[in-house]
LUMBA-146633 format. One line per field, with one value per atom (N, C-alpha, C, O, CB): residue number from 0; residue in one letter; x, y, z. Coordinates in nm, 2 decimals. Glycine has a CB too. Example, Ala and Ser with C-alpha at 12.3 -4.5 7.8 and 13.67 -1.06 7.14 Angstrom:
<nodes>
pos <- [0 / 0 / 0 / 0 / 0 / 1 / 1 / 1 / 1 / 1]
code <- [a / a / a / a / a / s / s / s / s / s]
east <- [1.32 / 1.23 / 1.32 / 1.42 / 1.13 / 1.28 / 1.37 / 1.29 / 1.34 / 1.41]
north <- [-0.57 / -0.45 / -0.33 / -0.33 / -0.45 / -0.22 / -0.11 / 0.00 / 0.11 / -0.06]
up <- [0.78 / 0.78 / 0.78 / 0.85 / 0.90 / 0.71 / 0.71 / 0.79 / 0.80 / 0.57]
</nodes>
This chain:
<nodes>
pos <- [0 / 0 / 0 / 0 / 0 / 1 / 1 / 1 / 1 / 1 / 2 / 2 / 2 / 2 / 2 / 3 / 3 / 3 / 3 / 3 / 4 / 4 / 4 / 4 / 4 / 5 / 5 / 5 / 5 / 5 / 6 / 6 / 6 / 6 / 6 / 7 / 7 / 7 / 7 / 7 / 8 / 8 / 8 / 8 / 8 / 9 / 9 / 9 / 9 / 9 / 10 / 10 / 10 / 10 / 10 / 11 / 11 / 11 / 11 / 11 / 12 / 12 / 12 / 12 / 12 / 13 / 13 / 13 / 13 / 13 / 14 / 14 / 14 / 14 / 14 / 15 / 15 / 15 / 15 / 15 / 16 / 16 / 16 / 16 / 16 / 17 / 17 / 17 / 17 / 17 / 18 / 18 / 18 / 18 / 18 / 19 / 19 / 19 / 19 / 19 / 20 / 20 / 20 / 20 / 20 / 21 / 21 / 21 / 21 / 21 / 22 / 22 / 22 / 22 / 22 / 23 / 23 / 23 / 23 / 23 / 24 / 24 / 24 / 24 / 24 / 25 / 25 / 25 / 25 / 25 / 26 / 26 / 26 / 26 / 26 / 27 / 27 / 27 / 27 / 27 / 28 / 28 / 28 / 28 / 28 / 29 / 29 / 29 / 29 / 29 / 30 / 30 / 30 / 30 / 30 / 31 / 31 / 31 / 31 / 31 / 32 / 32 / 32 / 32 / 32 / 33 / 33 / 33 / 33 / 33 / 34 / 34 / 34 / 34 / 34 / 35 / 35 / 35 / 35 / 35 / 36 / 36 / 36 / 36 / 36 / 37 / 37 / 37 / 37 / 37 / 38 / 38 / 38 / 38 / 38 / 39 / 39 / 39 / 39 / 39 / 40 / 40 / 40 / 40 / 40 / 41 / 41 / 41 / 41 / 41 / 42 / 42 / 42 / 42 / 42 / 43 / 43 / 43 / 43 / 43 / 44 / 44 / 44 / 44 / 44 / 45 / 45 / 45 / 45 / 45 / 46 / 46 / 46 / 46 / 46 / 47 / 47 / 47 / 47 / 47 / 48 / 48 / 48 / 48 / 48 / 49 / 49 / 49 / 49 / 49 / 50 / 50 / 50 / 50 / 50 / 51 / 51 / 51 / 51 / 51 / 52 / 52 / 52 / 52 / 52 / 53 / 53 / 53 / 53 / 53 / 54 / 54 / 54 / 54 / 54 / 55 / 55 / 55 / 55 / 55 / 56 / 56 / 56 / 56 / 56 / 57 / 57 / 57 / 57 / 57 / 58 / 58 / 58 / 58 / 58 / 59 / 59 / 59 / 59 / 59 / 60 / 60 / 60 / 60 / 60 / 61 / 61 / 61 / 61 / 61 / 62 / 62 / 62 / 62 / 62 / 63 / 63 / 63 / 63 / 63 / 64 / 64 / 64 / 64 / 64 / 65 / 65 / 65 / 65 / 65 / 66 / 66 / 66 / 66 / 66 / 67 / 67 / 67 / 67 / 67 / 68 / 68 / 68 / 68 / 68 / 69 / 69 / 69 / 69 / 69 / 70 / 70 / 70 / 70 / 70 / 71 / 71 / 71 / 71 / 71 / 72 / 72 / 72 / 72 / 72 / 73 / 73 / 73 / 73 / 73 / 74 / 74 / 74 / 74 / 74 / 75 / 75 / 75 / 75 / 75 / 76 / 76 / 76 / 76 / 76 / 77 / 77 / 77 / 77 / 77 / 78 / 78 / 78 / 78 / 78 / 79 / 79 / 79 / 79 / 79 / 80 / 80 / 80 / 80 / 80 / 81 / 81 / 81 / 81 / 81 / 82 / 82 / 82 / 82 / 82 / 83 / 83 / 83 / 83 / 83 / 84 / 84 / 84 / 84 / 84 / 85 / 85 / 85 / 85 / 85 / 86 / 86 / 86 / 86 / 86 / 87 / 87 / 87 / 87 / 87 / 88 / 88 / 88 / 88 / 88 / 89 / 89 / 89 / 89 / 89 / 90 / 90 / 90 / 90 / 90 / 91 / 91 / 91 / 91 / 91 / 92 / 92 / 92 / 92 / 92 / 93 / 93 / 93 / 93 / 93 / 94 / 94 / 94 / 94 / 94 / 95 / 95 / 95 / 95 / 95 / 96 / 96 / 96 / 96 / 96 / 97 / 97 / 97 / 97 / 97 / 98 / 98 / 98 / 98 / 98 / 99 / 99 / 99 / 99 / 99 / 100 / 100 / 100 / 100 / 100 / 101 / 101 / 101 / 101 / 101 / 102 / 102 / 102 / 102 / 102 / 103 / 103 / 103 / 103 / 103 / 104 / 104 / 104 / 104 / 104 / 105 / 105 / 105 / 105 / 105 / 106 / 106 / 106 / 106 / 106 / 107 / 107 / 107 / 107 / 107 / 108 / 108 / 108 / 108 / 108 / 109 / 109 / 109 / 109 / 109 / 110 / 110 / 110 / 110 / 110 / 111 / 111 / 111 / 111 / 111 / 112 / 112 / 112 / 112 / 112 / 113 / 113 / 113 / 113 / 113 / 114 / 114 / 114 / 114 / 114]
code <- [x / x / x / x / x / x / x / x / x / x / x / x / x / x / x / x / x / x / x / x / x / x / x / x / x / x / x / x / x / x / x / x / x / x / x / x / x / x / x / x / x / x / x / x / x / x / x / x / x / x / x / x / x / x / x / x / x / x / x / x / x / x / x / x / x / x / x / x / x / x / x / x / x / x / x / x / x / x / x / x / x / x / x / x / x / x / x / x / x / x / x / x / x / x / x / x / x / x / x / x / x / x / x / x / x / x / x / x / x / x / x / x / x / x / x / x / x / x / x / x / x / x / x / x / x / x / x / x / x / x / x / x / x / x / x / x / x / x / x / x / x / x / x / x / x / x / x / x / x / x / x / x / x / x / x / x / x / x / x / x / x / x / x / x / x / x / x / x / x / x / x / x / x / x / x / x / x / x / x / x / x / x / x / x / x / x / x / x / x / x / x / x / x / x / x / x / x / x / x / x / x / x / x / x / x / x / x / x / x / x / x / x / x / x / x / x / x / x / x / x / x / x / x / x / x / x / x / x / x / x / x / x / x / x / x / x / x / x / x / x / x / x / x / x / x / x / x / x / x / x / x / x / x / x / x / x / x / x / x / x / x / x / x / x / x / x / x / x / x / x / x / x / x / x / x / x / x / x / x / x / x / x / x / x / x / x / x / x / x / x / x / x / x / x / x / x / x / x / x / x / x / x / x / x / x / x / x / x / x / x / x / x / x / x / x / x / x / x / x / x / x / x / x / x / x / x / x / x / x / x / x / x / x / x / x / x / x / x / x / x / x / x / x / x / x / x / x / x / x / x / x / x / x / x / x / x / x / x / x / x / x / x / x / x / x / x / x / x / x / x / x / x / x / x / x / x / x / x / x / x / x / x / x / x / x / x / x / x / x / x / x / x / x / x / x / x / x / x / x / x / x / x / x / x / x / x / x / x / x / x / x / x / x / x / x / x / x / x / x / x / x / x / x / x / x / x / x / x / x / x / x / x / x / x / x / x / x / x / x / x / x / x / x / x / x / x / x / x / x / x / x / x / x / x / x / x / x / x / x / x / x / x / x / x / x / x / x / x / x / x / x / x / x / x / x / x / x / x / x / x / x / x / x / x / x / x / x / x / x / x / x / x / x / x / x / x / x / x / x / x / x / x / x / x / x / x / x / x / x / x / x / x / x / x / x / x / x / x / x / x / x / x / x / x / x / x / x / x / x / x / x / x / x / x / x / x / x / x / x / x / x / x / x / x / x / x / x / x / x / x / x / x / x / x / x / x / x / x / x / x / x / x / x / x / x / x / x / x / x / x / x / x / x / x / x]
east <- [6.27 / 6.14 / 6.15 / 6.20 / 6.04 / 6.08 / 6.08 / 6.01 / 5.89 / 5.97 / 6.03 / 5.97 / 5.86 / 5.86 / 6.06 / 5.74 / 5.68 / 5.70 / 5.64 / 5.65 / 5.84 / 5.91 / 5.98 / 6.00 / 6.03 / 6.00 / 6.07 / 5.97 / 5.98 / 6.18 / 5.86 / 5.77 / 5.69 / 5.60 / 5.66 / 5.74 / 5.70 / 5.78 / 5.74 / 5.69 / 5.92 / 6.01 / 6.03 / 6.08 / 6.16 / 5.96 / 5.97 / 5.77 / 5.69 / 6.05 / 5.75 / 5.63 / 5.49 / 5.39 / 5.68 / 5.53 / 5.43 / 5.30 / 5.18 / 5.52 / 5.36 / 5.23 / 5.19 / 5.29 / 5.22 / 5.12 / 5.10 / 5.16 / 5.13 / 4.89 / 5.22 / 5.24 / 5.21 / 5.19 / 5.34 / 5.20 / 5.23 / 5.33 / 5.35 / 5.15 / 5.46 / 5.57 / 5.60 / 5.52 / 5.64 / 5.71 / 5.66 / 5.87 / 5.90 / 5.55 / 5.97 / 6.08 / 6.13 / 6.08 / 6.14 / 6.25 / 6.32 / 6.46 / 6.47 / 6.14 / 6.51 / 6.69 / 6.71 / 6.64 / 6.81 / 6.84 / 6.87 / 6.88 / 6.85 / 6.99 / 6.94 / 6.95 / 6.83 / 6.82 / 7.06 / 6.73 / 6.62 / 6.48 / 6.47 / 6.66 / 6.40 / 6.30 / 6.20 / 6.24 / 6.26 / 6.07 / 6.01 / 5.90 / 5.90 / 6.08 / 5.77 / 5.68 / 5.55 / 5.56 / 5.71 / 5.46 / 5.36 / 5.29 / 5.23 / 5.23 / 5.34 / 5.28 / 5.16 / 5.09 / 5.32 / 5.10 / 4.93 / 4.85 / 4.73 / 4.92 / 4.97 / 4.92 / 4.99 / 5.09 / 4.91 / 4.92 / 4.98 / 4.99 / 4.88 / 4.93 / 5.10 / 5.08 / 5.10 / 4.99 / 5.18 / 5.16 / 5.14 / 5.13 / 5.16 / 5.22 / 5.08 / 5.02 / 5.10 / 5.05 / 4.95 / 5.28 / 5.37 / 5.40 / 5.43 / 5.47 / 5.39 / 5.45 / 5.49 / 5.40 / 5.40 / 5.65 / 5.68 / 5.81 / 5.90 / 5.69 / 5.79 / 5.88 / 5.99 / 5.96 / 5.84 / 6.15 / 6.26 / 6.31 / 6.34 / 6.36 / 6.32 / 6.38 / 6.50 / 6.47 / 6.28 / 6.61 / 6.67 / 6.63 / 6.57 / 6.78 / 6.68 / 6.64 / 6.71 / 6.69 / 6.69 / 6.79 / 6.86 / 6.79 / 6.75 / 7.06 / 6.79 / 6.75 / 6.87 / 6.97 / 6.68 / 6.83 / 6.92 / 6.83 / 6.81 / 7.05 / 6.79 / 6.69 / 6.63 / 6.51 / 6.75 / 6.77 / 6.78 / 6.91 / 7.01 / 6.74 / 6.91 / 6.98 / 7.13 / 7.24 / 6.90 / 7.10 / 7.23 / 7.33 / 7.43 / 7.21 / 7.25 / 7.29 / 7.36 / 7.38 / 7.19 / 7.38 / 7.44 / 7.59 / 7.66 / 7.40 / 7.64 / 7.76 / 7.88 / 7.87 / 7.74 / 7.96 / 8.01 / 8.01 / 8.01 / 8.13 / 8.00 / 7.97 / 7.82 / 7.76 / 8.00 / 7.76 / 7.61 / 7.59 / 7.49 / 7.55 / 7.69 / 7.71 / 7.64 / 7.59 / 7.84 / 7.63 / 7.59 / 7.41 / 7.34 / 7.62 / 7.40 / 7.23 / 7.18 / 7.07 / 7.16 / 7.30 / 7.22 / 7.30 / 7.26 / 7.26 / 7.36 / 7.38 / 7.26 / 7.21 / 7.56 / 7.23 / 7.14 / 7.01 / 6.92 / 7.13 / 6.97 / 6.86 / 6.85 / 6.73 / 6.86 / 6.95 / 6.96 / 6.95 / 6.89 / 7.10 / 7.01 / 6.96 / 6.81 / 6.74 / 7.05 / 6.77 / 6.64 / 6.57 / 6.50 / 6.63 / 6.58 / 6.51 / 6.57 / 6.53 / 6.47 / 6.66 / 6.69 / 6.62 / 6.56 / 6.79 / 6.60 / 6.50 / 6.36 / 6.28 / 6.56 / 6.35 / 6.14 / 6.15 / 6.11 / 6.05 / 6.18 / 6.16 / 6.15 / 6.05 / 6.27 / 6.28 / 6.24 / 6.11 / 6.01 / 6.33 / 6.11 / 5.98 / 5.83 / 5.73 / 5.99 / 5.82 / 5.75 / 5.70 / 5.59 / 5.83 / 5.80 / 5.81 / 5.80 / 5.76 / 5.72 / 5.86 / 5.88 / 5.98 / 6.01 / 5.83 / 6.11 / 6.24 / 6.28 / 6.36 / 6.34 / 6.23 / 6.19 / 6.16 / 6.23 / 6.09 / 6.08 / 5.96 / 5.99 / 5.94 / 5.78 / 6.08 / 6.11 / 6.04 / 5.94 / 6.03 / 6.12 / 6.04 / 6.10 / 6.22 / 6.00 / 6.07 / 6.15 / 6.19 / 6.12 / 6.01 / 6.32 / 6.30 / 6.34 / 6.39 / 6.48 / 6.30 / 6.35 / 6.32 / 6.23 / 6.25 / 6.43 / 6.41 / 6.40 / 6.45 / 6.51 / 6.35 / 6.33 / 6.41 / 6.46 / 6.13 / 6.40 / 6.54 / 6.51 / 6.56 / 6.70 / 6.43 / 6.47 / 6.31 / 6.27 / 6.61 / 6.19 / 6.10 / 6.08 / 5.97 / 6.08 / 6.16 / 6.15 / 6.14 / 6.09 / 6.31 / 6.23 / 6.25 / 6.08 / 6.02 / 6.42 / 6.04 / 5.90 / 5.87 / 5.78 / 5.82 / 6.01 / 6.01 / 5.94 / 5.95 / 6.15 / 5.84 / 5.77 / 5.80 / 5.79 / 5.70 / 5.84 / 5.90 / 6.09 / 6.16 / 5.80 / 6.12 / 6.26 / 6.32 / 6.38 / 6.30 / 6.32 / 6.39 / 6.38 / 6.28 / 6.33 / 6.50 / 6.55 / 6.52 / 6.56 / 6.66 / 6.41 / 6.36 / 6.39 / 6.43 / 6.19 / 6.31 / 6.34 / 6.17 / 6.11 / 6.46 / 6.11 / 6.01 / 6.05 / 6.16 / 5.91 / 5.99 / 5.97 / 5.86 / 5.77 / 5.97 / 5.84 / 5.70 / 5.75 / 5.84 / 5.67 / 5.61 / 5.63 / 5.48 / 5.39 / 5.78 / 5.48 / 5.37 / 5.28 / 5.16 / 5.29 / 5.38 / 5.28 / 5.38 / 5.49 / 5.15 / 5.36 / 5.46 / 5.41 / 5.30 / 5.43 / 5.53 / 5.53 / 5.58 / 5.69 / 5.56 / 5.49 / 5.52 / 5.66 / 5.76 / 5.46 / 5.68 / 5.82 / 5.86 / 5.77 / 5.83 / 5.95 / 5.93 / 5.96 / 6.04 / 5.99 / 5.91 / 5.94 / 5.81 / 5.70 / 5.88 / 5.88 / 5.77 / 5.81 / 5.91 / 5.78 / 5.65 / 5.62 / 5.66 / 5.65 / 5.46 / 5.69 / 5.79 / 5.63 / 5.64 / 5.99]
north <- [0.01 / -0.03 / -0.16 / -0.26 / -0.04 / -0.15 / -0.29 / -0.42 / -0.40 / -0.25 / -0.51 / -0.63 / -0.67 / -0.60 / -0.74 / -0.77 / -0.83 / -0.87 / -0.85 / -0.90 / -0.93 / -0.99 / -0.86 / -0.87 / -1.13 / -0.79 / -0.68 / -0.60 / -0.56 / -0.57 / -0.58 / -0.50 / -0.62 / -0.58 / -0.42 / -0.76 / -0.85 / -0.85 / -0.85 / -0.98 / -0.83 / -0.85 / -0.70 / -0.69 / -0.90 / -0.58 / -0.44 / -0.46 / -0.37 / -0.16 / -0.54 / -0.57 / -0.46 / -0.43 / -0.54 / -0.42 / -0.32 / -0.44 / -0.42 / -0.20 / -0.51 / -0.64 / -0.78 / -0.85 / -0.69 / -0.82 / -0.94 / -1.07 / -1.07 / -0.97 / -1.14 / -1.28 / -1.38 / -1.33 / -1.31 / -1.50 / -1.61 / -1.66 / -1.75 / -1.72 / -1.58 / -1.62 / -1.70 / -1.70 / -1.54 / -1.80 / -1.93 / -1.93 / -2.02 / -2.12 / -1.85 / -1.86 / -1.71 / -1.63 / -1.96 / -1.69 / -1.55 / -1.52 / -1.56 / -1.37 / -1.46 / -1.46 / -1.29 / -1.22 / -1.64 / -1.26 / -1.13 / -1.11 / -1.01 / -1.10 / -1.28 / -1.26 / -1.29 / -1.25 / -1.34 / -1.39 / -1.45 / -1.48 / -1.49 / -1.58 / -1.48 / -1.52 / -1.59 / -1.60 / -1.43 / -1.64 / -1.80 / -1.72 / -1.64 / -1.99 / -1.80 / -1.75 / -1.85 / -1.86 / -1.64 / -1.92 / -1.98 / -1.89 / -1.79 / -1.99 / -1.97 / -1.93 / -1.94 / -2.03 / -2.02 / -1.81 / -1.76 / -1.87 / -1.87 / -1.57 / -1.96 / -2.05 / -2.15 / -2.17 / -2.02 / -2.26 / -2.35 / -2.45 / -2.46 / -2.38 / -2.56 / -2.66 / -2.75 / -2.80 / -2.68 / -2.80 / -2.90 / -2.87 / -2.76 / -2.99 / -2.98 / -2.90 / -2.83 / -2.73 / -2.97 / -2.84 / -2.75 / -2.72 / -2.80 / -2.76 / -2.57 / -2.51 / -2.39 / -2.30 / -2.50 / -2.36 / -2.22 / -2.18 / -2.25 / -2.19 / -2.04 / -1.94 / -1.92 / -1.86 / -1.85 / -1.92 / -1.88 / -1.81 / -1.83 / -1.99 / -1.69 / -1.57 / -1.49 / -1.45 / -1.48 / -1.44 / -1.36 / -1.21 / -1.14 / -1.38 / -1.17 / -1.02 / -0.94 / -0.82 / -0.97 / -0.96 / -0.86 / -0.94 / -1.05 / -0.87 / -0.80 / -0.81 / -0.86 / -0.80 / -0.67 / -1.01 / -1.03 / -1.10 / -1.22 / -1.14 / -1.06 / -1.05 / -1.19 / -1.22 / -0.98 / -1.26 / -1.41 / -1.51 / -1.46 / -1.42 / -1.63 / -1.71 / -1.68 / -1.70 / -1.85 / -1.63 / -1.56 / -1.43 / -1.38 / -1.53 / -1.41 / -1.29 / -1.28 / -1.17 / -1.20 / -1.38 / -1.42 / -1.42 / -1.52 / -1.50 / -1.31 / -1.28 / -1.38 / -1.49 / -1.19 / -1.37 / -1.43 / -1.35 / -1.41 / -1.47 / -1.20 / -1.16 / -1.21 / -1.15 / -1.01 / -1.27 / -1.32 / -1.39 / -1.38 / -1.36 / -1.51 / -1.63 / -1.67 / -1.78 / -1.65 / -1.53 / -1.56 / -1.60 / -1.68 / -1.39 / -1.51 / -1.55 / -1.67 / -1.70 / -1.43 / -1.73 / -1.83 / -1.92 / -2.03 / -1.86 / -1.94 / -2.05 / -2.05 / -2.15 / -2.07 / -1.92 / -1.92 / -1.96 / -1.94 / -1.80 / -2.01 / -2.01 / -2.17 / -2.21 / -1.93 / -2.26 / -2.39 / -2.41 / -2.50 / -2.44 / -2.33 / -2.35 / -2.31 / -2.42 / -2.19 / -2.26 / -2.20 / -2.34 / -2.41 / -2.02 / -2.38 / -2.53 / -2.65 / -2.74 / -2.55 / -2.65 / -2.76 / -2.78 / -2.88 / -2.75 / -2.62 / -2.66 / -2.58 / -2.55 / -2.64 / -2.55 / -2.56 / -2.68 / -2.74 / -2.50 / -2.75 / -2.95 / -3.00 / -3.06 / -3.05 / -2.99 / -3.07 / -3.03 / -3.10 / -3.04 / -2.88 / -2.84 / -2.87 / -2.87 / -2.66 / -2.89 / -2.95 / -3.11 / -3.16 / -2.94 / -3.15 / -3.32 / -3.38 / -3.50 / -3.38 / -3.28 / -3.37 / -3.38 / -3.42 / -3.33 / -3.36 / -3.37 / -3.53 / -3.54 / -3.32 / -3.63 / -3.75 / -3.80 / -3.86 / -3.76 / -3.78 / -3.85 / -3.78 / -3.82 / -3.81 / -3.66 / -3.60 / -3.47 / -3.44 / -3.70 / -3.41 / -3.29 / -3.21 / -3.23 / -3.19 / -3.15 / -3.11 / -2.93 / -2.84 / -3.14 / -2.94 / -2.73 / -2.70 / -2.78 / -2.62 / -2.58 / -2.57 / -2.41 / -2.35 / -2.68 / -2.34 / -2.23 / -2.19 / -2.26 / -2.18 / -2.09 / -2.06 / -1.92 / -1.81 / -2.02 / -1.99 / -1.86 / -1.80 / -1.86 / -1.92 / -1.68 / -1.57 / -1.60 / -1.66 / -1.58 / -1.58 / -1.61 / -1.70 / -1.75 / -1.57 / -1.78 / -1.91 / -2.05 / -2.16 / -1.91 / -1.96 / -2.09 / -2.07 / -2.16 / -2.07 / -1.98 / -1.93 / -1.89 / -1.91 / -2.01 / -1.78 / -1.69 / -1.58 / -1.53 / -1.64 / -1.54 / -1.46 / -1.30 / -1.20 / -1.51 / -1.32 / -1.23 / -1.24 / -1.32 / -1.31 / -1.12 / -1.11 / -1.08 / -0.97 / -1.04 / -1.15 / -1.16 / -1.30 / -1.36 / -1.07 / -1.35 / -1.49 / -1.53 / -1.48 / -1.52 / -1.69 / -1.76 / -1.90 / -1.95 / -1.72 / -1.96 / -2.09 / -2.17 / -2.12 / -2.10 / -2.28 / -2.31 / -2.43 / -2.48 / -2.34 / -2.47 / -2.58 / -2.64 / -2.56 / -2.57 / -2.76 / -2.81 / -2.97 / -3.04 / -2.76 / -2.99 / -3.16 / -3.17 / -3.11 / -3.20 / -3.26 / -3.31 / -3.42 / -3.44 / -3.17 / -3.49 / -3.55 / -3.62 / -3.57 / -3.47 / -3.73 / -3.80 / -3.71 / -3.72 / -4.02 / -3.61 / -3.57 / -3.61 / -3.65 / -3.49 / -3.61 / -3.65 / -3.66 / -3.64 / -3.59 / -3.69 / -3.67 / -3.49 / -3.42 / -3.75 / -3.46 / -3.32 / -3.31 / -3.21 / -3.23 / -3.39 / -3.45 / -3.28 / -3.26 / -3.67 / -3.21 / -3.09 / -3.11 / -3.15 / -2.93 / -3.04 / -3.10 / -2.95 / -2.83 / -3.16 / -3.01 / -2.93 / -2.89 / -2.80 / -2.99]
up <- [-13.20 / -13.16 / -13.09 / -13.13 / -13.28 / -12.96 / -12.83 / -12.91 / -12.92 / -12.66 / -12.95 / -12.97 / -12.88 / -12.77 / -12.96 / -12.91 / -12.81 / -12.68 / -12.57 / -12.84 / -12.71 / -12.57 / -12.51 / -12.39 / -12.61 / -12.56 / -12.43 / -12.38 / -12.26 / -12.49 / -12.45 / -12.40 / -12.28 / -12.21 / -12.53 / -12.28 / -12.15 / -12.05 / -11.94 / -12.17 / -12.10 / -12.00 / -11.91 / -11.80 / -12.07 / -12.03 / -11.86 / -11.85 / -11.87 / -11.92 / -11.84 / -11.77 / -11.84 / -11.78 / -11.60 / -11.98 / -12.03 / -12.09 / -12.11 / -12.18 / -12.11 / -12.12 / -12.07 / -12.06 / -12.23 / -12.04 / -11.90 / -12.00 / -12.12 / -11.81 / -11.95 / -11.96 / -11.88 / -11.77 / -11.98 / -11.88 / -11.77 / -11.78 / -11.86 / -11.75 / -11.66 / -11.67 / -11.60 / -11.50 / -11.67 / -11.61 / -11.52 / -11.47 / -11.39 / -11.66 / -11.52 / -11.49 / -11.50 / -11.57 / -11.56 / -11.43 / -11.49 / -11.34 / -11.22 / -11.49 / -11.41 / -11.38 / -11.46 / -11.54 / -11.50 / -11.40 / -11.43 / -11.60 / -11.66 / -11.36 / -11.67 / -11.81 / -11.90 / -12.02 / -11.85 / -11.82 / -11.90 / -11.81 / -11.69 / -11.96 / -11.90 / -11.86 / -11.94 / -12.05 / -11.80 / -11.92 / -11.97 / -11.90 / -11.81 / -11.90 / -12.02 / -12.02 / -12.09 / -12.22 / -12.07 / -12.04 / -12.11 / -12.28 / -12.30 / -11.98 / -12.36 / -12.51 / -12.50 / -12.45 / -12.63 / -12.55 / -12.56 / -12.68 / -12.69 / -12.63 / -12.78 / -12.86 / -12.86 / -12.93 / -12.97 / -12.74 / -12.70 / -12.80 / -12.86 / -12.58 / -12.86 / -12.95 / -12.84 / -12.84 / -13.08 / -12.76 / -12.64 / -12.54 / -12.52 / -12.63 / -12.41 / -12.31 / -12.25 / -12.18 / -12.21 / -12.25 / -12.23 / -12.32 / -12.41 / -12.16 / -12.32 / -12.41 / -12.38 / -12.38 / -12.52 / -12.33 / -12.32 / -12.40 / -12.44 / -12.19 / -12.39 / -12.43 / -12.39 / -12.28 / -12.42 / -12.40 / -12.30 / -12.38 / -12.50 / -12.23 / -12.31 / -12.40 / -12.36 / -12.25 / -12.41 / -12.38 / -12.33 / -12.33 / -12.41 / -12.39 / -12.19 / -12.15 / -12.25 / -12.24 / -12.00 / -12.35 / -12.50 / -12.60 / -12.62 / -12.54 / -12.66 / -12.77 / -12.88 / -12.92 / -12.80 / -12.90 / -13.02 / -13.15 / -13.13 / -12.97 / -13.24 / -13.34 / -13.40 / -13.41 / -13.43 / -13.42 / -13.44 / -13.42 / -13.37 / -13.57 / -13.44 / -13.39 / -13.47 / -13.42 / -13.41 / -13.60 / -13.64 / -13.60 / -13.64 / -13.74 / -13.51 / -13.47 / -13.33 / -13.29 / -13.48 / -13.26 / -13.19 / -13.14 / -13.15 / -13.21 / -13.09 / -13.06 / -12.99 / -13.03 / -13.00 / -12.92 / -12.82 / -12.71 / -12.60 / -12.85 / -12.70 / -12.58 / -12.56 / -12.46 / -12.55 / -12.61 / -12.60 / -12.53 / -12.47 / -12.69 / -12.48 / -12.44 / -12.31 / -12.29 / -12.43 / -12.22 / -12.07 / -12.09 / -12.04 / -11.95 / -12.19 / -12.23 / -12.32 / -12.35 / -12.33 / -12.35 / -12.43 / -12.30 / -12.33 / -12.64 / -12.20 / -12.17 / -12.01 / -11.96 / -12.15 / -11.99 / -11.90 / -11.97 / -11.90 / -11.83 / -12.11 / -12.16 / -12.16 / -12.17 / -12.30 / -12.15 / -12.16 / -12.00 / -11.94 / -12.24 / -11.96 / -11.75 / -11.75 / -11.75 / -11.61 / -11.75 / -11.75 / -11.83 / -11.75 / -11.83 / -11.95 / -11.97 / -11.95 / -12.00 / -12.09 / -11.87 / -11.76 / -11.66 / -11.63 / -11.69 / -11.58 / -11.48 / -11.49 / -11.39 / -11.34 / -11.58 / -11.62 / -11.63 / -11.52 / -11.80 / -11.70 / -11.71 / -11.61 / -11.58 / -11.77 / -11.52 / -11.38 / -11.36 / -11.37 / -11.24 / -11.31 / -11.21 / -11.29 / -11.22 / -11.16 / -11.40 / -11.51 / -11.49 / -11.52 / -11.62 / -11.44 / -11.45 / -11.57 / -11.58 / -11.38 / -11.69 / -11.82 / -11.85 / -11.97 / -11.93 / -11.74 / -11.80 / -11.86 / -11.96 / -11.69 / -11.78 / -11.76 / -11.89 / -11.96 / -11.66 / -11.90 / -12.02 / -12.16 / -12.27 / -11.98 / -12.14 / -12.32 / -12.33 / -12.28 / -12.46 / -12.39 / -12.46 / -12.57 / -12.58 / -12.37 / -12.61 / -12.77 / -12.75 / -12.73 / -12.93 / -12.78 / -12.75 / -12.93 / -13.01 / -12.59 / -12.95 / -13.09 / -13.10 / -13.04 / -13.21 / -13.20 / -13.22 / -13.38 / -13.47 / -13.14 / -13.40 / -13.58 / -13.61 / -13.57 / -13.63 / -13.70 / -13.75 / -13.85 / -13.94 / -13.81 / -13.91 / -14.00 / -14.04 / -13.95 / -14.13 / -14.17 / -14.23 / -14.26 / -14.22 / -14.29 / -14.35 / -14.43 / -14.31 / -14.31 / -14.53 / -14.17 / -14.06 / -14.00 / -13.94 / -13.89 / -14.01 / -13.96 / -13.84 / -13.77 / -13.97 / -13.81 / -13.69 / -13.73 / -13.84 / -13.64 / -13.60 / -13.60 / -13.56 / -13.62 / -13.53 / -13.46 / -13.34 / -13.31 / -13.25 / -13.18 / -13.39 / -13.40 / -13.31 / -13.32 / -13.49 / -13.18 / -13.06 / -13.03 / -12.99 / -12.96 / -13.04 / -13.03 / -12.93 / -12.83 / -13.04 / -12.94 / -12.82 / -12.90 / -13.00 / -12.77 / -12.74 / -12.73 / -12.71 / -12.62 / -12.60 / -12.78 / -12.73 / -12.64 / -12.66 / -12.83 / -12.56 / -12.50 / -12.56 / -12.61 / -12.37 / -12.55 / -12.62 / -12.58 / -12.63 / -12.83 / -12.44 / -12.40 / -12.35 / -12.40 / -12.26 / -12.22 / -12.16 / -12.26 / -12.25 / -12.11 / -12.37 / -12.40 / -12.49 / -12.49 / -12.45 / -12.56 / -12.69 / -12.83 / -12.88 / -12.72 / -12.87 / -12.99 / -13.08 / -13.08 / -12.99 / -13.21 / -13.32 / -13.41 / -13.34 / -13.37 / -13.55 / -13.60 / -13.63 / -13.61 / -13.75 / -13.66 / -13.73 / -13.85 / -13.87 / -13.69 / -13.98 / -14.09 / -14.14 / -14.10 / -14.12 / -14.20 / -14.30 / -14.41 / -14.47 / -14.28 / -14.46 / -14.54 / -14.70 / -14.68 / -14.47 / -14.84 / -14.86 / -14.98 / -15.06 / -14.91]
</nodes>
């Protein structure tokens, strides 16, 4: 069964995609926490951050290109921004196709949670 994000990436549901390459693509989050906030996702399905192969490699290093330059073209590369990914329930991944948030455009807080 296709995840959210694949059923975006063959175009069966609209996003605001704002980047994309043969391995990935980036997409404005429909629940924005800062005024940037996007999605970088790889075009495979790999479920979570554990699951991460070494033939995986071309997608996770195009996923760090891809938020190299959203940031520039952003103009928050400058001023900071935080990327972070969640891993399994407990990390409080939603969607079991391994992404990346971006989250800047503004001075964000600590990430001290709360237990």
């Amino acid at each position: 069964m296709s995840t959210l994000f694949t059923k975006i990436i063959n175009r069966e549901i609209p996003a605001s995609i704002v980047y994309e390459t043969d391995h990935v693509i980036a997409f404005n989050d429909i629940d924005p926490q800062a005024p940037v906030h996007i999605l970088v996702v790889p075009k495979k399905e790999i479920p979570t951050l554990n699951d991460i192969e070494l033939e995986d490699s071309k997608y996770i290093m195009e996923m760090y290109k891809a938020i190299r330059e959203i940031t520039k073209d952003l103009k928050i590369s400058e001023d900071g921004y935080r990327v972070i990914t969640n891993c399994n329930s407990f990390g409080g991944q939603e969607v079991f196709h391994l992404h990346f948030h971006i989250l800047g455009g503004k001075k964000l807080g600590s990430m001290l949670c709360s237990k």
